[in-house]
TIGU-873591 format. One record per residue: residue number from 1; residue in one letter; x, y, z of N, C-alpha, C in turn. Coordinates in nm, 4 decimals, always signed. Each point is the difference from the previous one (the first is absolute). Layout:
// residues N
ATOM    nr   rest         nX         nY         nZ        caX        caY        caZ         cX         cY         cZ
ATOM   NUM      a          X          Y          Z          X          Y          Z          X          Y          Z
...
***
This chain:
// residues 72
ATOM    nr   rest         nX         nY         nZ        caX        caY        caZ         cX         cY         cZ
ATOM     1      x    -3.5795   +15.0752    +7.6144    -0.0706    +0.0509    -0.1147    -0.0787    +0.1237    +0.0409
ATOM     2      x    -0.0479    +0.1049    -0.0955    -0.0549    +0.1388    +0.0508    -0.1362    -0.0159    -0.1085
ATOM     3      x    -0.1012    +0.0062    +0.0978    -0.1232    -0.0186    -0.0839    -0.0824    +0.1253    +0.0144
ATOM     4      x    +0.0423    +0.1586    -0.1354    -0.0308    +0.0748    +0.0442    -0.1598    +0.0782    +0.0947
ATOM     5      x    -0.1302    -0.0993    -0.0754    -0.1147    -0.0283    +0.0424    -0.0320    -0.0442    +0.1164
ATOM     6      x    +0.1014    -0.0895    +0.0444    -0.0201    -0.0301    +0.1511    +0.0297    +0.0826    +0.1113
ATOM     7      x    +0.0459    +0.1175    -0.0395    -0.0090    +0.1133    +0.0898    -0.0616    +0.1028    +0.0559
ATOM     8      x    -0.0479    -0.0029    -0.1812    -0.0860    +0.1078    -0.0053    -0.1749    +0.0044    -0.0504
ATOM     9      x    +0.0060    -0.1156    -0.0315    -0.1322    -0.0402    -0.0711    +0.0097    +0.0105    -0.1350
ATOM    10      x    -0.1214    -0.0666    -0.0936    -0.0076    +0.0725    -0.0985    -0.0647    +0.0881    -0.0501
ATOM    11      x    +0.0321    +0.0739    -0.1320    -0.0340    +0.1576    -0.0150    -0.1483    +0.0010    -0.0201
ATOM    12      x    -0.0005    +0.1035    +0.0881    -0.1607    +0.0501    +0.0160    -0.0451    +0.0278    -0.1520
ATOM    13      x    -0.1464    +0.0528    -0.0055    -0.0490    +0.0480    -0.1373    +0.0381    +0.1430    -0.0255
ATOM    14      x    +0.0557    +0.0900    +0.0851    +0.0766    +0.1597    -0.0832    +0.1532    -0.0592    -0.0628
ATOM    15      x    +0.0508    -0.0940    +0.0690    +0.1155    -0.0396    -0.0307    -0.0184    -0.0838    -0.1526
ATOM    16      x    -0.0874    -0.1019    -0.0187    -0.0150    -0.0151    -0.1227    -0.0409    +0.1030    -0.0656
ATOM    17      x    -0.0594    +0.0596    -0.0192    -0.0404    +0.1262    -0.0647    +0.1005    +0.0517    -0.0312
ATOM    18      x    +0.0866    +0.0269    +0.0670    +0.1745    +0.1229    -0.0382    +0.0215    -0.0877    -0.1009
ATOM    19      x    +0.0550    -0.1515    +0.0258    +0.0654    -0.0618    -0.0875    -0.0955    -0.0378    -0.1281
ATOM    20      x    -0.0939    +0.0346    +0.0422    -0.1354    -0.0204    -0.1972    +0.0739    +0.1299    -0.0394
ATOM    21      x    +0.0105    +0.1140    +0.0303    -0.0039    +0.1462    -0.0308    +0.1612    -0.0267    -0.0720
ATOM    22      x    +0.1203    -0.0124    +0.0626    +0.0894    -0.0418    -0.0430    +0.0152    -0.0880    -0.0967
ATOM    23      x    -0.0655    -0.1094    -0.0066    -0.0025    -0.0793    -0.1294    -0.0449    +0.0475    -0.1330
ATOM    24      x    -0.1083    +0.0761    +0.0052    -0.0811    +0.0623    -0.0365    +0.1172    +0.0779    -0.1188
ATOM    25      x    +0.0456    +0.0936    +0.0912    +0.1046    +0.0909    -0.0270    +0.0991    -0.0667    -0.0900
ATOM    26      x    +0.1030    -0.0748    +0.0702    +0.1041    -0.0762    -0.1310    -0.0336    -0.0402    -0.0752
ATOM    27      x    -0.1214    -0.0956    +0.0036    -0.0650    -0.0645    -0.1424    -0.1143    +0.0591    -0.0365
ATOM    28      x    -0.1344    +0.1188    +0.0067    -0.0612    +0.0150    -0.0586    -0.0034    +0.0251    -0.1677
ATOM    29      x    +0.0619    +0.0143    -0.0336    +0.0406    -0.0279    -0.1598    -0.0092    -0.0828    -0.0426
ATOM    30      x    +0.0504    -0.1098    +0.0645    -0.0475    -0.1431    -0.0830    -0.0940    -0.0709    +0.0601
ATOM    31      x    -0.0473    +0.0265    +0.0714    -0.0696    -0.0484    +0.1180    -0.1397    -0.0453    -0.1704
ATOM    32      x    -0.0716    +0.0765    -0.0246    -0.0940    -0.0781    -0.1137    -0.0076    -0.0790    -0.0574
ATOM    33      x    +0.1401    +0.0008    -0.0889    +0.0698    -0.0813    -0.0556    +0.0656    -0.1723    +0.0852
ATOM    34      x    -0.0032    +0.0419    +0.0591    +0.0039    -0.1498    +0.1184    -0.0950    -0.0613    +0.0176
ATOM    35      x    -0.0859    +0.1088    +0.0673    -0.1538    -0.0581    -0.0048    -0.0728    -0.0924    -0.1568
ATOM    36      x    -0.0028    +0.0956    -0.0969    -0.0631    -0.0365    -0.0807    +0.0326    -0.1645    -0.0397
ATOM    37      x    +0.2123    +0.0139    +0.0042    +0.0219    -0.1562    -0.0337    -0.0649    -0.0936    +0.1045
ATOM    38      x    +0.0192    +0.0215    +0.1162    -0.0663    -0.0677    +0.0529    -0.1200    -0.0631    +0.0164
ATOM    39      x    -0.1089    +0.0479    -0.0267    -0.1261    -0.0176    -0.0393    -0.0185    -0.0870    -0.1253
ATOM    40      x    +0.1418    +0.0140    -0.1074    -0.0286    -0.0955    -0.1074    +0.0659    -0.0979    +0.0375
ATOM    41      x    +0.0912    -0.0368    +0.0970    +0.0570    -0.1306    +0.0232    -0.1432    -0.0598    +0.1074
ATOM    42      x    -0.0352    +0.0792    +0.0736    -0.1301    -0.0549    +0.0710    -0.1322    -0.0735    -0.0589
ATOM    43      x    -0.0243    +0.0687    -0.1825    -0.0885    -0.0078    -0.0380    +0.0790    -0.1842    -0.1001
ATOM    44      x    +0.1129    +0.0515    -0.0507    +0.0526    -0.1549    -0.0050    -0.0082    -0.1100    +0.0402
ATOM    45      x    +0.0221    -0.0015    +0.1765    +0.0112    -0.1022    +0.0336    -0.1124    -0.0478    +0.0434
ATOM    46      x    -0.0992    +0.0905    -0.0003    -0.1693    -0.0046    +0.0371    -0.0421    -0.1413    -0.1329
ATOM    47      x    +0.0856    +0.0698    -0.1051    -0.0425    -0.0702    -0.1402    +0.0168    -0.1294    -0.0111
ATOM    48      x    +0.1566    -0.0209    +0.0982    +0.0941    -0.1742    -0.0127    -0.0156    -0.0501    +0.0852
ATOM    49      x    -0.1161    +0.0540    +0.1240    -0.0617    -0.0558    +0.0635    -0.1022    -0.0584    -0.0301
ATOM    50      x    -0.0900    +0.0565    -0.0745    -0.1427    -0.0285    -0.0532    +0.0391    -0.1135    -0.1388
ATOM    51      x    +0.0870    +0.0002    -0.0605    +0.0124    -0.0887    -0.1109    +0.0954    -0.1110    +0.0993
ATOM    52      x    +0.0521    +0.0057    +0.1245    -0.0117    -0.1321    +0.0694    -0.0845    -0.0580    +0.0294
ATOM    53      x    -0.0951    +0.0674    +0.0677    -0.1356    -0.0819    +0.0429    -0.1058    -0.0333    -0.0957
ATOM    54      x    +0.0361    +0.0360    -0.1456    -0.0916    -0.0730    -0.0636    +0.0673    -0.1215    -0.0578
ATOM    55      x    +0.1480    +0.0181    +0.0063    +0.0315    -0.1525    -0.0528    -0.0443    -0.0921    +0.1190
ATOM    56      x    +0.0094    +0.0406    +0.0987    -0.0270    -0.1049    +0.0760    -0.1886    +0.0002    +0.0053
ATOM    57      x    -0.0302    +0.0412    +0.0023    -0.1737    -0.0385    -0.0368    -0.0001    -0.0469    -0.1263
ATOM    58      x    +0.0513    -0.0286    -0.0794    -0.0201    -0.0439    -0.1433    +0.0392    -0.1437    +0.0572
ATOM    59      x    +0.1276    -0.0329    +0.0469    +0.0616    -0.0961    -0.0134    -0.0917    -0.0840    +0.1554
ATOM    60      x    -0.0277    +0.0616    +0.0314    -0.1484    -0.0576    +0.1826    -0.0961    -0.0694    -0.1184
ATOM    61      x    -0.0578    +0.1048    -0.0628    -0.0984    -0.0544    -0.1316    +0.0043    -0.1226    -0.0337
ATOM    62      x    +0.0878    -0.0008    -0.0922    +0.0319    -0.1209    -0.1151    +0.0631    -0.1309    +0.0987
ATOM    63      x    +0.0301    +0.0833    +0.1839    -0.0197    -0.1822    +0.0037    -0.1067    -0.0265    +0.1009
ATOM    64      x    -0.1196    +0.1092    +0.0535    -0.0904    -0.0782    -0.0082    -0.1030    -0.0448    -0.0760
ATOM    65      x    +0.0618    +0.0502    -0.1564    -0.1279    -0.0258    -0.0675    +0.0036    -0.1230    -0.0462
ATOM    66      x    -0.1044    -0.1292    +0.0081    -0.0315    -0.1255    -0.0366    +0.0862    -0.0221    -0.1084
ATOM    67      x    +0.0459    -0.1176    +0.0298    +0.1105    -0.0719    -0.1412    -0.0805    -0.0534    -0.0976
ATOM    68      x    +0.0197    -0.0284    -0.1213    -0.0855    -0.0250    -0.0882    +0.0464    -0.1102    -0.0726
ATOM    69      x    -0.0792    -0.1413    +0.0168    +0.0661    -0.1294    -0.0323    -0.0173    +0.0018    -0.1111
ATOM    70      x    +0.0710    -0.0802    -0.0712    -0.0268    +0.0056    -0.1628    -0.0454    -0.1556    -0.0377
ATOM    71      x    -0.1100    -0.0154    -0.0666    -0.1562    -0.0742    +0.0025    +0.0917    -0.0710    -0.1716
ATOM    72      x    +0.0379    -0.1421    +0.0082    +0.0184    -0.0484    -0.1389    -0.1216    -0.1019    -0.0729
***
Protein backbone atom coordinates (compact mmCIF):
# COMPACT_ATOMS: atom_id res chain seq x y z
CA UNK A 1 0.00 0.00 0.00
CA UNK A 2 1.46 3.76 -0.70
CA UNK A 3 0.56 6.10 2.08
CA UNK A 4 1.29 9.35 0.40
CA UNK A 5 1.76 11.30 4.00
CA UNK A 6 3.96 8.82 5.27
CA UNK A 7 6.67 10.12 3.31
CA UNK A 8 6.34 13.24 3.36
CA UNK A 9 4.40 14.52 6.24
CA UNK A 10 1.49 16.43 6.34
CA UNK A 11 0.96 19.77 4.57
CA UNK A 12 2.41 22.52 6.30
CA UNK A 13 0.27 25.88 6.78
CA UNK A 14 1.57 27.72 3.13
CA UNK A 15 0.51 24.44 1.67
CA UNK A 16 -2.96 24.70 3.10
CA UNK A 17 -3.15 28.12 2.20
CA UNK A 18 -2.46 27.34 -1.80
CA UNK A 19 -5.18 24.83 -1.55
CA UNK A 20 -7.79 27.59 0.48
CA UNK A 21 -6.63 30.01 -2.48
CA UNK A 22 -7.52 27.31 -5.05
CA UNK A 23 -10.74 26.41 -3.58
CA UNK A 24 -11.46 29.72 -3.18
CA UNK A 25 -10.98 30.12 -6.92
CA UNK A 26 -13.30 27.16 -8.41
CA UNK A 27 -16.01 27.78 -6.02
CA UNK A 28 -15.98 31.36 -4.90
CA UNK A 29 -19.28 32.00 -6.57
CA UNK A 30 -21.16 29.84 -4.73
CA UNK A 31 -19.19 29.67 -1.97
CA UNK A 32 -22.14 32.22 -0.01
CA UNK A 33 -24.67 30.48 -1.14
CA UNK A 34 -23.39 27.22 0.55
CA UNK A 35 -22.62 28.95 3.43
CA UNK A 36 -25.79 30.65 3.94
CA UNK A 37 -27.70 27.03 3.45
CA UNK A 38 -25.71 25.84 5.76
CA UNK A 39 -26.22 27.96 8.63
CA UNK A 40 -30.03 27.27 8.07
CA UNK A 41 -29.68 23.54 8.28
CA UNK A 42 -27.44 24.37 11.48
CA UNK A 43 -30.00 26.70 12.84
CA UNK A 44 -32.62 23.64 12.22
CA UNK A 45 -31.17 21.14 13.82
CA UNK A 46 -30.20 23.51 16.78
CA UNK A 47 -34.23 23.72 16.72
CA UNK A 48 -34.90 19.50 16.66
CA UNK A 49 -32.55 19.44 19.10
CA UNK A 50 -34.05 21.80 21.54
CA UNK A 51 -37.73 20.51 20.91
CA UNK A 52 -36.01 17.02 21.88
CA UNK A 53 -34.94 17.99 25.09
CA UNK A 54 -37.98 19.48 26.06
CA UNK A 55 -40.00 16.46 25.36
CA UNK A 56 -37.91 14.77 27.42
CA UNK A 57 -38.08 17.31 30.42
CA UNK A 58 -41.76 17.40 30.06
CA UNK A 59 -42.06 13.74 30.04
CA UNK A 60 -38.93 13.62 33.45
CA UNK A 61 -41.82 16.06 34.83
CA UNK A 62 -45.02 14.33 34.71
CA UNK A 63 -43.32 11.30 36.11
CA UNK A 64 -41.89 12.82 38.90
CA UNK A 65 -44.69 14.69 39.66
CA UNK A 66 -46.84 13.05 42.70
CA UNK A 67 -49.75 10.74 41.51
CA UNK A 68 -52.96 11.88 42.57
CA UNK A 69 -55.28 9.23 44.30
CA UNK A 70 -58.74 9.66 43.72
CA UNK A 71 -60.58 10.16 47.35
CA UNK A 72 -64.42 8.36 47.00
Amino acid sequence: MFFPFAYFGMPGPLELIVIGLIILLLFGNRLPSVMRSMGRGIVEFKKGVQGIEDEIDGAADKQDAPKEEKKE
